[in-house]
N, C-alpha and C positions, 0 to 999 in steps of 0.2 A: 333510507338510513340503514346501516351494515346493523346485524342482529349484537355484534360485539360493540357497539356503543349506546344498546337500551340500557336505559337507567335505572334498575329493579328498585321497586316502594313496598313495603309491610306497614299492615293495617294495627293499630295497637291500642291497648284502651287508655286513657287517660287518668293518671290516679285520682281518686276522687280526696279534696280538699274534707278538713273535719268541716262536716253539716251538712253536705254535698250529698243530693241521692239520685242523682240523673247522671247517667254513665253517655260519656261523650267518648269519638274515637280519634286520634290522627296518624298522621303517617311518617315514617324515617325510612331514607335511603338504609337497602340492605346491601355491602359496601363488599364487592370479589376480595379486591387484594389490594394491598398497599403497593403503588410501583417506585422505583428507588432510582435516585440516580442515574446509575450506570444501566438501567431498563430504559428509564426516561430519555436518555443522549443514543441509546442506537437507535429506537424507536424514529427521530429526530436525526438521526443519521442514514436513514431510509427514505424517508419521506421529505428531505431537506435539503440543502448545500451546504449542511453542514455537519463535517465530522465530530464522530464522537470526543477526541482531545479537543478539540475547539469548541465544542458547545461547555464541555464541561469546565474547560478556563474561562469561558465566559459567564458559569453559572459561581465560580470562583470569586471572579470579579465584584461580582454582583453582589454578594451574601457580604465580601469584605466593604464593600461601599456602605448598605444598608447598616451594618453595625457601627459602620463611624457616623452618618447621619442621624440616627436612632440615638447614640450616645451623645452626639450634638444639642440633643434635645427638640429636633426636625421629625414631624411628621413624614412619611415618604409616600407620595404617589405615582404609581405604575401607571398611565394612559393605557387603558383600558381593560389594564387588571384589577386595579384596587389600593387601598389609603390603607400605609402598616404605621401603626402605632402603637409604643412603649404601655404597657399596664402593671403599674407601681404599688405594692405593698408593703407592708412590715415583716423585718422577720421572726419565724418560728422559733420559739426555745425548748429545749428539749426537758420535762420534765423528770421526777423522780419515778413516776412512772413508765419510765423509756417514753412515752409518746412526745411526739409537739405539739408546742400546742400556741395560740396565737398572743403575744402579751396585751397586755390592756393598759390606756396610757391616760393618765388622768392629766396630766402637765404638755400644753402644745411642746416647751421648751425640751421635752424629754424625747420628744422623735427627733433627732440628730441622724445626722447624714447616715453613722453606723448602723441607722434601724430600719434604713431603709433597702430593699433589694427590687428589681426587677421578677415582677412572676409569670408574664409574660407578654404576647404580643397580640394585640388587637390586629386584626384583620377585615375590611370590610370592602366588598367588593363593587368595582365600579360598573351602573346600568349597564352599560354597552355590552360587558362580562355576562350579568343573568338573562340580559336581551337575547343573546347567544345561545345560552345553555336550553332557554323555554322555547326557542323558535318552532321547535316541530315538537308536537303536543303525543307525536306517535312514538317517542323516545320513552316515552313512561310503561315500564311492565309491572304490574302489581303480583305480589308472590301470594303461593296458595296458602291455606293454615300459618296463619303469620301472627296470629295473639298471643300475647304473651299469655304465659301458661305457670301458674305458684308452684315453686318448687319445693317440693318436701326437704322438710330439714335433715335426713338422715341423708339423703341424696347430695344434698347442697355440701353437707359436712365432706361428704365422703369424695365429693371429686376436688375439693379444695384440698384435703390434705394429700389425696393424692401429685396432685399438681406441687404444692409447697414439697412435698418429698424430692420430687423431679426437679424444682427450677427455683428451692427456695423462698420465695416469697411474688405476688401477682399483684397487680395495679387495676385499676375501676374499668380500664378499658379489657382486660383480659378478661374481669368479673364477668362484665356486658357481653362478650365471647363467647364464654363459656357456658352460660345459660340464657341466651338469647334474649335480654332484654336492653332495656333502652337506658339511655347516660342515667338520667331523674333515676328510675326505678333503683337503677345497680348503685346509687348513692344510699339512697333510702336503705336497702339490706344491707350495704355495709357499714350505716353508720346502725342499726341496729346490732350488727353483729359485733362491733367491737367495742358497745355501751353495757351489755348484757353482766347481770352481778359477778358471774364467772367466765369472762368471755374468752375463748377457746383461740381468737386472733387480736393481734393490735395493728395497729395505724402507726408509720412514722413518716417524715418529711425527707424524699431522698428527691435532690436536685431541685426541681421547679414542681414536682409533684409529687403525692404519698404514694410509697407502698405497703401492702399488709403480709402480715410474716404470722406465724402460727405461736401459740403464745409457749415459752418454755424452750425455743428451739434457737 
């Protein structure tokens, strides 16, 4: 197996539940780069029959199908990709506080068609797909110093506003970026950070997910 398709894993601790005093560890892919598109079709235009305008009309095709099937109210399955299905909730209303926030509905009769929105899409992938992926057990590199590490709150303050200076406001995956931790953990500090009695950032509902903005700005 080429050294450019090892799968790097970091060791991380597992937070501990209130009452919890036995520290367990697991592991999450530590993830190079995101490929897009237009990487994906030459990439595939290399190693394939097929060009890059024709793979991409066809990945065209494909997304407009899926959205009318999905809207159909049709599960969709890929033979040997995987089962995409629709995941439905209510929507957000935006408080006096700027934030959103989720309403609470005491009356079945009062979830009406307008309260509901799509938030996103389930994905699960089919054996034949992980069969694949686990085949060769030599594909796994474990990376060095990979625990998560507490971060000082002046430090944490000080690269968030720098960032919010530069790019305006950051999302939970940028959080998790920027100070190396994991989805759970980078939720937990941020829902800390924007409960706090003066809290310095807020939370709002933009598209299918939050971003946090600095508070004042």
């Amino acid at each position: 197996m080429k050294a450019e398709n090892t799968i790097h894993y970091a060791v991380h601790p597992t937070p501990l539940k209130p009452g919890e005093t036995v520290q367990t560890y697991h592991v999450r892919q530590v993830r190079k780069t995101t490929m897009r598109t237009r990487q994906l079709s030459e990439h595939v235009s290399q190693h394939g029959m097929l060009s890059v305008g024709l793979f991409e009309m066809v990945l065209d095709e494909l997304k407009r199908e899926m959205v009318e099937q999905l809207l159909s109210g049709h599960d969709l399955h890929l033979d040997g990709i995987g089962r995409f299905s629709l995941r439905l909730g209510t929507k957000k209303k935006k408080g006096e506080d700027g934030r959103w926030h989720a309403k609470t509905y005491l009356h079945p009769e009062d979830l009406t068609a307008r309260e509901v929105e799509v938030e996103g899409i389930t994905f699960v992938p089919d054996k034949e797909m992980l069969t694949q992926l686990n085949k060769d057990s030599h594909a796994f590199t474990r990376e060095k110093d990979s625990y998560e590490q507490e971060v000082p709150r002046a430090k944490l303050l000080k690269i968030l506003a720098d960032y919010c200076k530069a790019h305006g406001s950051f999302t939970r995956s940028t959080f998790q970026r920027l100070f190396g931790v994991s989805r759970y953990r980078a939720q937990q500090m941020l829902d800390a950070l924007v409960s706090e009695p003066f809290p310095k950032y807020f939370r709002e509902k933009f598209g299918p997910s939050y971003i946090y903005r600095k508070t004042g700005t």
